[in-house]
C-alpha positions in Angstrom: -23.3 20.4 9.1 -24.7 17.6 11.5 -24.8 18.1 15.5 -21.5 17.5 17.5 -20.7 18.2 21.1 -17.4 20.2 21.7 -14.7 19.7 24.8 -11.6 21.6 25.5 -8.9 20.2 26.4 -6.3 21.0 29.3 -3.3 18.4 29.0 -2.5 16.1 26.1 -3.4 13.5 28.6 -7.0 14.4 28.9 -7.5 15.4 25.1 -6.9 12.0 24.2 -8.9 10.4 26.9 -12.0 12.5 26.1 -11.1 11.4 22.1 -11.5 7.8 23.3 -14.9 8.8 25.2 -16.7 8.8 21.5 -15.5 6.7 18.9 -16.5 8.9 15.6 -14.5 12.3 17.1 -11.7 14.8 16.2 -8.6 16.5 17.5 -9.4 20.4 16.5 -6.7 23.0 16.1 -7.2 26.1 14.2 -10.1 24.5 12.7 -9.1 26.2 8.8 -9.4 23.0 6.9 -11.8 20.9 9.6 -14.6 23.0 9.8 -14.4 23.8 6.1 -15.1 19.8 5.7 -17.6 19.8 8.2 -19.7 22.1 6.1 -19.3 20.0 3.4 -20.7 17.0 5.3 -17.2 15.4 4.2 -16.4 15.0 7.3 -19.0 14.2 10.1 -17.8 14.0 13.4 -19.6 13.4 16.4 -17.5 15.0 18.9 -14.4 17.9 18.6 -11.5 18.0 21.2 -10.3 21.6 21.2 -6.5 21.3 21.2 -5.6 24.6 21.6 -5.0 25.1 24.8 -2.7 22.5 25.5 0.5 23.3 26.6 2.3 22.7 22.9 2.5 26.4 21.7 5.9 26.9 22.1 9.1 27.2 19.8 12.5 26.2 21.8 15.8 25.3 20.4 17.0 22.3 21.0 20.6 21.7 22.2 22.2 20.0 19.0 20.9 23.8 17.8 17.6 22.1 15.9 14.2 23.5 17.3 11.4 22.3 18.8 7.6 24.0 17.1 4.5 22.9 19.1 1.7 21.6 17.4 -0.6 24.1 18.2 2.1 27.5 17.2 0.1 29.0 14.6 1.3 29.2 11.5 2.5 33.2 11.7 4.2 32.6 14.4 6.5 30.0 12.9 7.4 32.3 9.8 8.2 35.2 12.3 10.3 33.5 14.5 13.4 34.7 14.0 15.2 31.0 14.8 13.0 30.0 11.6 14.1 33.0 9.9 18.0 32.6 10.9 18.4 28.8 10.5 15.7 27.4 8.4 14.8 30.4 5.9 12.5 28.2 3.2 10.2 27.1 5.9 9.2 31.0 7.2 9.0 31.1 3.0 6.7 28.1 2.6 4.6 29.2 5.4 4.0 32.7 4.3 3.5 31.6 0.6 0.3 29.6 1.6 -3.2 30.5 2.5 -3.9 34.5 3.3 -2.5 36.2 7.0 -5.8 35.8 8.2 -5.7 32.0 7.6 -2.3 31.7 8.9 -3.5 33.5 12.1 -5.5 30.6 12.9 -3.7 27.5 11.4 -1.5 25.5 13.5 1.5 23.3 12.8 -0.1 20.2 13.9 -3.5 21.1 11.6 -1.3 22.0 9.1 0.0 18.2 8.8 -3.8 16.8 8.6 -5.2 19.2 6.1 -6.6 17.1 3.4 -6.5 17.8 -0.4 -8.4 20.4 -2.0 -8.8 18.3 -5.5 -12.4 19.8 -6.2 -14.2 16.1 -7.3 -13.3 15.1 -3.8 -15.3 18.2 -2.6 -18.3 17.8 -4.9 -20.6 15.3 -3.5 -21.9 14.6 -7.3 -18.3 13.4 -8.0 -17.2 9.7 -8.0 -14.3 9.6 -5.6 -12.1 7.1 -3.5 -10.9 9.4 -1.2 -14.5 10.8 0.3 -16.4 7.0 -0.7 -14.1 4.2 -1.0 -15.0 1.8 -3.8 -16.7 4.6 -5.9 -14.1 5.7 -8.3 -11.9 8.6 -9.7 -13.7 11.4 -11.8 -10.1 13.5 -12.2 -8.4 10.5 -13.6 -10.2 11.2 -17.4 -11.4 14.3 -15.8 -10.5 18.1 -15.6 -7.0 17.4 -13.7 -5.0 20.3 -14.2 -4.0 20.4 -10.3 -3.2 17.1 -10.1 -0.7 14.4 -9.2 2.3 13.4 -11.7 4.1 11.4 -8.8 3.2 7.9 -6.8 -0.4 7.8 -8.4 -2.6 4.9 -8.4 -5.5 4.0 -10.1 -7.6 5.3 -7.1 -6.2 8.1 -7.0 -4.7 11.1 -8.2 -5.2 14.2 -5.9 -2.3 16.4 -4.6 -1.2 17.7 -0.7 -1.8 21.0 -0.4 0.4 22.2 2.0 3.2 24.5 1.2 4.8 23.9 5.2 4.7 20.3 4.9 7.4 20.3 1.8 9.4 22.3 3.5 9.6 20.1 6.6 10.0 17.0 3.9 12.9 18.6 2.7 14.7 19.5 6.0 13.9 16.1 7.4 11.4 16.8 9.8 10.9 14.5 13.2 6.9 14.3 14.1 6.2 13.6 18.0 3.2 12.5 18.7 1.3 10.9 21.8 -1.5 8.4 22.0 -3.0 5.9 24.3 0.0 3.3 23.5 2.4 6.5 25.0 4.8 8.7 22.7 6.5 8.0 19.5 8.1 9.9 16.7 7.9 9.6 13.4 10.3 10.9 10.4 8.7 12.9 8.5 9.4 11.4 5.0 7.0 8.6 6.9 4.2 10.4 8.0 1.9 11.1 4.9 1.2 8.4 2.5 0.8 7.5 -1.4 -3.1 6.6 -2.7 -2.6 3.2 -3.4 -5.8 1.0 -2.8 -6.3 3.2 0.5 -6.5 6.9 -0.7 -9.2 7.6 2.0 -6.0 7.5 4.5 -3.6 10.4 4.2 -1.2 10.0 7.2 0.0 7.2 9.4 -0.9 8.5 12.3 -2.9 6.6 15.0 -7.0 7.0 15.6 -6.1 8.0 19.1 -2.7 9.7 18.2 -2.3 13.6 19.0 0.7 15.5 17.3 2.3 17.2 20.1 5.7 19.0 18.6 7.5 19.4 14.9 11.6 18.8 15.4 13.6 20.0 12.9 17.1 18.4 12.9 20.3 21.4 12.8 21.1 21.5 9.2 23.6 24.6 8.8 23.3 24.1 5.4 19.1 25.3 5.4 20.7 28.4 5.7 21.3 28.6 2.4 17.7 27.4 1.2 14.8 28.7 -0.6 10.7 28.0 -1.3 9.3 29.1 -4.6 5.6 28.1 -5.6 4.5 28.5 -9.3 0.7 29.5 -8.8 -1.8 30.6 -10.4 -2.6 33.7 -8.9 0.2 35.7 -6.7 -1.7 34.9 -3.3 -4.4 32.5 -2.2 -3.8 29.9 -4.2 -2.4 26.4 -4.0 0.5 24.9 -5.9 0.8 23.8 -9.3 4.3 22.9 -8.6 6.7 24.4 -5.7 10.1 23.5 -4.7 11.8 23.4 -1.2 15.4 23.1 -1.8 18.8 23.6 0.3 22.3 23.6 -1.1 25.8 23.4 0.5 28.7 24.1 -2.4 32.1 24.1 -2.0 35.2 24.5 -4.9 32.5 24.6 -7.9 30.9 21.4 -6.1 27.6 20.5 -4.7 28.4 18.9 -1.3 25.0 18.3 -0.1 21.4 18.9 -1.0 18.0 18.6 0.2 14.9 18.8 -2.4 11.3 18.5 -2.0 8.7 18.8 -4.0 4.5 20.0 -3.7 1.7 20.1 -5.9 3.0 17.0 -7.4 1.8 14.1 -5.4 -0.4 12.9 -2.5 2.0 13.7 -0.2 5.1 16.3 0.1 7.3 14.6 -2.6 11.2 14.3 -1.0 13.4 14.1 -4.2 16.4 11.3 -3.2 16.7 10.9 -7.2 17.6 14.6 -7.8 19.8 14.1 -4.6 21.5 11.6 -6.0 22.6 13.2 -8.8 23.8 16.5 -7.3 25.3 15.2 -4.5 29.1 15.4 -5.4 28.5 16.7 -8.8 29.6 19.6 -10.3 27.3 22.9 -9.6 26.0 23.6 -12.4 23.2 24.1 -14.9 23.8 20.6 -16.4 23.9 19.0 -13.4 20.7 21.0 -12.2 18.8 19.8 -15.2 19.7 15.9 -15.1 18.7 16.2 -11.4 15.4 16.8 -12.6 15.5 14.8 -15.5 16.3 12.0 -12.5 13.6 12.4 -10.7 11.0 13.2 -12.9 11.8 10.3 -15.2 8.6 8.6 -13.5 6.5 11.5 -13.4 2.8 10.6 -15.6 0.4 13.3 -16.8 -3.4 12.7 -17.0 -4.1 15.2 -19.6 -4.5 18.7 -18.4 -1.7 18.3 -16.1 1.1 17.1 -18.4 2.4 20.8 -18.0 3.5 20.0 -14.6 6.7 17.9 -15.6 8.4 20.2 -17.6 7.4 22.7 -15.1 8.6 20.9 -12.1 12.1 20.3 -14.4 12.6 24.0 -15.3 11.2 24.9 -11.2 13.7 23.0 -9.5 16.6 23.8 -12.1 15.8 27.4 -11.5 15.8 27.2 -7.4 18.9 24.9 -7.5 20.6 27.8 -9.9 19.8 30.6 -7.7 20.9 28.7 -4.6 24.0 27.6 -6.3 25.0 31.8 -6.5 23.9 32.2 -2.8 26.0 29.5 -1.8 29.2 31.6 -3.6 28.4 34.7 -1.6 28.1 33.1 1.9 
């Protein structure tokens, strides 16, 4: 790890000033996913801005009945709130499905957006990759790439989002706020992490000087009736080979609204308006459940050891959809 000087911030004002100050620095939050680069020399900065102490650590509802989560709420906190627990049940799931509760002790919501993929050739400095070295190549593509990408691949690219938070927000269309040195913006969620293309070396479209200040979720009565189930390796500490955030509103037999996202699938949390399509209006049933994902895995491409993934992401969702489908009677 190279030499880097370190400021703390007071107001989202000064952070980004002092970010300006030094043109190769960082925002740092919980530091889970940062530091762990630094070591790796992946990432060099010269300067950290400790984010947080800034006044963004709060969770609030909102008076449409949505809520506001501060960027630097750490990730336990979110799951235990019991407005997240109440109104939006598959994101205290997603949360608490992910990393270990010493990891989600630190982590903050804002971090937990930036995280960058764990696809092991982009950590192994022996490894041709586009994402660390632009230019260089793609070792997983004809590689060992059971953990990767069946969604919006490229040719540079291949590796998958890690979070397990970040498809939940996908799927209960998530508002980002964010400030920079142009003032404050929001962006939807859907919008805020991108595909490879010919720029995989650029996960999010968030500005150089930009500092995520607050998550909004929307009120969605229906995430009441939602769920988060990861298919993993291993019970805990371990990413996704395919999970599904999904919430279900039926009425007389019929589905009259879903929301569906996908992880461990794609570069980004994977919103599934094919598999909406299809149920929206349609009957609530098994058949339905299972051309839904038929829908929107119909462009779904293996790379060898990861051709698993699409019937597992079929029978995943069709499972989650089923069980929510039942819920939905009781309620």
């Amino acid at each position: 790890m190279k030499n880097f000087a370190y400021a703390r911030a007071g107001t989202v004002e000064a952070a980004i000033t002092m970010l300006g100050r030094q043109p190769n620095s960082k925002f740092l939050g919980g530091g889970t996913n940062l530091v762990d680069l630094m070591r790796e020399n992946i990432e060099q900065p010269d300067a950290l801005v400790d984010v947080t102490g800034l006044q963004a650590g709060g969770i609030s509802e909102l008076p449409d009945g949505g809520i506001s989560i501060g960027a630097s709420v750490r990730n336990s906190a979110v799951a235990n709130h019991r407005l997240v627990r109440e109104r939006y049940p598959l994101l205290a799931q997603a949360i608490l499905a992910g990393a270990s509760g010493q990891i989600r002790n630190m982590a903050t919501t804002g971090g937990n957006l930036m995280q960058r993929t764990r696809c092991y050739y982009f950590y192994d400095e022996a490894a041709k990759c586009n994402k660390r070295e632009p230019g260089t190549g793609c070792d997983a593509i004809g590689g060992f790439n059971r953990m990767h990408a069946i969604l919006g691949t490229s040719e540079n690219c291949i590796a998958t989002h890690p979070s397990d938070m970040c498809v939940a927000f996908a799927a209960l269309d998530a508002i980002v706020h964010v400030t920079g040195s142009k003032g404050e913006r929001t962006i939807p969620f859907e919008e805020f992490h991108r595909l490879p293309g010919n720029t995989p070396n650029v996960d999010t479209n968030l500005g150089p000087d930009e500092l995520i200040t607050a998550i909004e979720l929307p009120a969605l009565a229906m995430a009441k009736n939602s769920h988060y189930r990861k298919v993993r390796d291993r019970s805990s500490y371990a990413f996704a080979l395919v999970s599904v955030a999904a919430a279900l509103e039926t009425a007389n037999g019929k589905v009259r609204s879903a929301r569906v996202a996908l992880g461990g699938v794609a570069h980004k949390p994977w919103r599934a308006h094919q598999a909406e399509r299809v149920l929206n209006g349609a009957d609530a049933n098994a058949e339905t459940f299972r051309r839904a994902a038929e829908a929107e895995l119909a462009e779904a491409r293996g790379f060898g050891y990861n051709n698993f993934k699409i019937e597992l992401a079929k029978r995943t969702l069709v499972s989650v959809l089923s069980e929510l489908a039942e819920s939905g009677k009781a309620q």
